[in-house]
C-alpha positions as CSV (number, residue, x, y, z in Angstrom):
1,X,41.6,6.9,35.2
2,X,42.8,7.5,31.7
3,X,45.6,5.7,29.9
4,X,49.0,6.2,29.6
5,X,48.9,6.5,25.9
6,X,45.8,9.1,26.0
7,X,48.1,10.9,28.2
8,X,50.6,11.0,26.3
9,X,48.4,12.1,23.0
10,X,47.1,14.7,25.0
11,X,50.6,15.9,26.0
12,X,51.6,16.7,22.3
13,X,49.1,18.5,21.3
14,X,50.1,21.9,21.6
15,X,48.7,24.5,19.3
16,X,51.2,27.6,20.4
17,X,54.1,25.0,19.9
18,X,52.8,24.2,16.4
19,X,51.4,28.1,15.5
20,X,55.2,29.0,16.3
21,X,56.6,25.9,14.1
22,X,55.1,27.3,11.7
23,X,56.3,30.8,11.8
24,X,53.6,32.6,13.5
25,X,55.4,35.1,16.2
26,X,53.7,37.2,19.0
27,X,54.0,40.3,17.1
28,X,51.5,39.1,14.6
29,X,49.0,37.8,17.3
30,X,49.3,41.3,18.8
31,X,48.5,43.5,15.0
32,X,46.0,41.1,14.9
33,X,44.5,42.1,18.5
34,X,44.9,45.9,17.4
35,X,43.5,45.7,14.2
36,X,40.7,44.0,15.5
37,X,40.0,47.0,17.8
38,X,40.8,49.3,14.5
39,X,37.9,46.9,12.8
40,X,35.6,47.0,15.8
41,X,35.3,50.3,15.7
42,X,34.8,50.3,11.5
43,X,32.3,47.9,11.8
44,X,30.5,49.6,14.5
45,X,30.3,53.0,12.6
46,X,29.1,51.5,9.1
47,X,26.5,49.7,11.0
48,X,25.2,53.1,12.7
49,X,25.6,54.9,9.1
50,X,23.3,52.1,7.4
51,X,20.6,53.0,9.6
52,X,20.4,49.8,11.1
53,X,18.8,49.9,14.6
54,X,21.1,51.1,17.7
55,X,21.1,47.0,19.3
56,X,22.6,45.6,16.1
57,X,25.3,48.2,15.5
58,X,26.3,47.3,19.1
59,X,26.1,43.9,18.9
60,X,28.6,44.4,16.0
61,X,31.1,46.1,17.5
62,X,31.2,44.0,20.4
63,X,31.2,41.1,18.8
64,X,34.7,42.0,17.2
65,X,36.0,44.0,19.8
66,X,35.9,40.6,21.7
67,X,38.7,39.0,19.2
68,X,41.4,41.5,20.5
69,X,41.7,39.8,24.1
70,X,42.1,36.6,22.5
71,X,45.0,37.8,20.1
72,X,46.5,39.2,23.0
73,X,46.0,36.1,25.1
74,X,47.7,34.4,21.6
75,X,50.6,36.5,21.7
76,X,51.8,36.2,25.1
77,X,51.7,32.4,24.9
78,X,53.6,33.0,21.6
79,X,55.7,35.1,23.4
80,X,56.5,32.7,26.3
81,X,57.5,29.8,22.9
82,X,59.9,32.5,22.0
């Protein structure tokens, strides 16, 4: 059973709380979650137009394109703070 003080520690720590503290607001989580669509799809394209093999220009764009659920995820938590 864990301690009352490592409860308590665990408690506080709240990274929305301290994102939004320190002026971070849902709208920039959500740019953040289109523009790394916007930047999925750049990165996807230059990779095909350097003639790099099919596999790495997906991996690539996929690897990005997996950022914009988290921003999302970031802003509604942001949004709830508000």
């Amino acid at each position: 059973m864990k301690s009352r003080k490592t409860l308590d520690t665990a408690n506080r720590f709240d990274p929305i709380a301290m994102a939004h503290d320190v002026g971070v607001r849902s709208q920039h989580a959500y740019t953040a979650g289109f523009a790394s669509i916007v930047i999925s799809l750049a990165a996807w394209l230059l990779s095909r137009g350097k003639n790099d093999d099919k596999a790495q220009s997906d991996r690539w764009g996929i690897f990005i394109g997996h950022w914009a659920p988290t921003f999302f995820a970031i802003g509604l938590a942001l949004k709830k703070e508000e």
